[in-house]
Each structure stands twice: as C-alpha cells, then as structure tokens.
C-alpha positions as CSV (number, residue, x, y, z in Angstrom):
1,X,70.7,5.7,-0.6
2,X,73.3,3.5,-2.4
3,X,75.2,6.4,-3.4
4,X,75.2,7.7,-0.2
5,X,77.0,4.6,1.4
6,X,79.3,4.5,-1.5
7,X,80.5,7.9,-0.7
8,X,81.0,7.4,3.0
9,X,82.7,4.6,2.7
10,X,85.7,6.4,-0.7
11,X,85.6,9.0,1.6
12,X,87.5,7.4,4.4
13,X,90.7,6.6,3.1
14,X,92.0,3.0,3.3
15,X,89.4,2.0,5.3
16,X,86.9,-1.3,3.9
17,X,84.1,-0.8,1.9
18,X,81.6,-2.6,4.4
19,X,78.8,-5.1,2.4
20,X,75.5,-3.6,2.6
21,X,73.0,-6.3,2.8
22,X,70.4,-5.7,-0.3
23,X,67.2,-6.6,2.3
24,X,68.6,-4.2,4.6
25,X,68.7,-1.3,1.5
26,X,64.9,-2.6,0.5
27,X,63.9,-1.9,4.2
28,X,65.6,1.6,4.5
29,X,64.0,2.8,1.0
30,X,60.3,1.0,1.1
31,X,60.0,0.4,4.4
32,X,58.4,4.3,5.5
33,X,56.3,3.3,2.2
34,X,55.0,0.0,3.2
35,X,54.0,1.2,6.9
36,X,52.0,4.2,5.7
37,X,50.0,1.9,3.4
38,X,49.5,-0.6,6.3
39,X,48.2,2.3,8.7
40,X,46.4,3.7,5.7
41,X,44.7,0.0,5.4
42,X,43.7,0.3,9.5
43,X,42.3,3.7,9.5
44,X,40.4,4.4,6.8
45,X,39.6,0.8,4.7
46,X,39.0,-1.6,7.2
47,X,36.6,0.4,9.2
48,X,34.7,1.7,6.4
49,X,34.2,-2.0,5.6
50,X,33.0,-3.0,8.6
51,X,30.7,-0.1,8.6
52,X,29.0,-0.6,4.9
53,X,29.1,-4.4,6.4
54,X,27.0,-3.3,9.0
55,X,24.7,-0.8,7.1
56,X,23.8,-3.7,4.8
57,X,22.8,-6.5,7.5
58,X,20.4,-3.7,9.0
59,X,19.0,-2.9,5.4
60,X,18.4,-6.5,4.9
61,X,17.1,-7.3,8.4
62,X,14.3,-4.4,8.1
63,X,10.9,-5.6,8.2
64,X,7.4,-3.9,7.6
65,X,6.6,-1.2,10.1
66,X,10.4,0.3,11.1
67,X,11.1,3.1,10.6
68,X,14.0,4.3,7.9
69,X,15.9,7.7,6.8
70,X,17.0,7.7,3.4
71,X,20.0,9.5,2.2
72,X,17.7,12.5,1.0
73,X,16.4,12.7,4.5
74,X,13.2,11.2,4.1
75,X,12.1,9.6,7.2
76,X,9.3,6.8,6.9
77,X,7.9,3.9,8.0
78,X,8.1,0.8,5.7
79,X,4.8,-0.7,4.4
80,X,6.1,-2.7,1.4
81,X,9.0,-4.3,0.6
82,X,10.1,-5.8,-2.7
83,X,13.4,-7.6,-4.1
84,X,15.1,-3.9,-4.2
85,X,12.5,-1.3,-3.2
86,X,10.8,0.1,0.0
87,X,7.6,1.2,-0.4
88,X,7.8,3.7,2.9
89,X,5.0,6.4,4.4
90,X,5.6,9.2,5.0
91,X,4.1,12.7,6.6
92,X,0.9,13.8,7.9
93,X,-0.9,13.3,4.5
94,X,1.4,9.4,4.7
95,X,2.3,9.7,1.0
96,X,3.9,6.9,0.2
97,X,7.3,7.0,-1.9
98,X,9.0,3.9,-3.4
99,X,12.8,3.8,-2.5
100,X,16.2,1.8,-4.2
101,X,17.3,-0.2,-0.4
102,X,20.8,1.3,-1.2
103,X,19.3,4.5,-0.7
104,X,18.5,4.3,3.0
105,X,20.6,5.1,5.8
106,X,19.6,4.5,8.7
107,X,16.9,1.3,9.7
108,X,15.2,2.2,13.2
109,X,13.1,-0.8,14.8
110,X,9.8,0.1,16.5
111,X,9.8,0.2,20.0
112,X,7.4,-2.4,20.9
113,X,5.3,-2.7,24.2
C-alpha cells in the first residue's frame, strides 16, 4: 500500500508528497484482517461455548431416572451414577450399559404427574 501512495504522489509533478499517517496505513492493511477474526470470534466461537456450556450444566444436573441419548445413539434411562459414569437401561430386555458423562448428548427430565 506504501508503494502505491508513493507512486501517486512522484507521479504528479511538483505537487507535495502528503504525510501518510502510519495508524491510518495499519488500519488500511490489517484492518479487513482484524474484522474477519472478530466476526469469526461471534459466529462460530462464542456460540459453540455457550452451547458445550450448556450441554455440561444439563450433564451435571441429571439425576437417577431421566432419560439420556448418548452420542452412539443409545437412549436410556439412568439408574446409577458415579464420579464419571452413567450406569443407564436400556431396551425391552433393560440391559444396562455403563457410559463416560462426556459421552451423552442429550439429558431428558421425566415428565412427572
């Protein structure tokens, strides 16, 4: 961009060589730069923060008795829990499967009468 100005302003004979302001030069180059990493930081960062934010309150909120989907797509209902680990039933036979909590997705509270 430098050169640029510097070649406008030898090009016009006798005329002054105007000051460029070295903020202003820093704007015009990084600026484009800075702003697409700021929308980048609102569209795709922040809300997928807010989201794992929210997925790990509901993991830690679950009790015995809601029901849970894991990543796999096991669906359940939670008779255990440990530090970690759901103990969860599931099917018509209710086998019961012992899952990581960072492995569910979804926590679904029974609806109660």
């Amino acid at each position: 961009m430098n050169w640029l100005l510097t070649a406008f302003a030898e090009s016009a004979a006798g005329a002054e060589v105007p000051e460029v302001n070295s903020f202003y030069l820093f704007l015009v180059q990084f600026g484009p730069l800075i702003l697409i990493f700021v929308l980048m930081y609102f569209i795709l960062i922040r809300p997928q923060r807010k989201k794992e934010k929210q997925t790990r309150e509901m993991i830690e909120n679950a009790i015995v008795g809601d029901k849970v989907i894991t990543i796999g797509g096991i669906a359940g209902k939670i008779i255990n829990i440990k530090d970690d680990e759901f103990t969860i039933e599931s099917g018509n036979e209710r086998t019961k499967v012992t899952i990581k909590k960072w492995a569910v997705k979804e926590v679904d509270k029974p609806i109660s009468d």
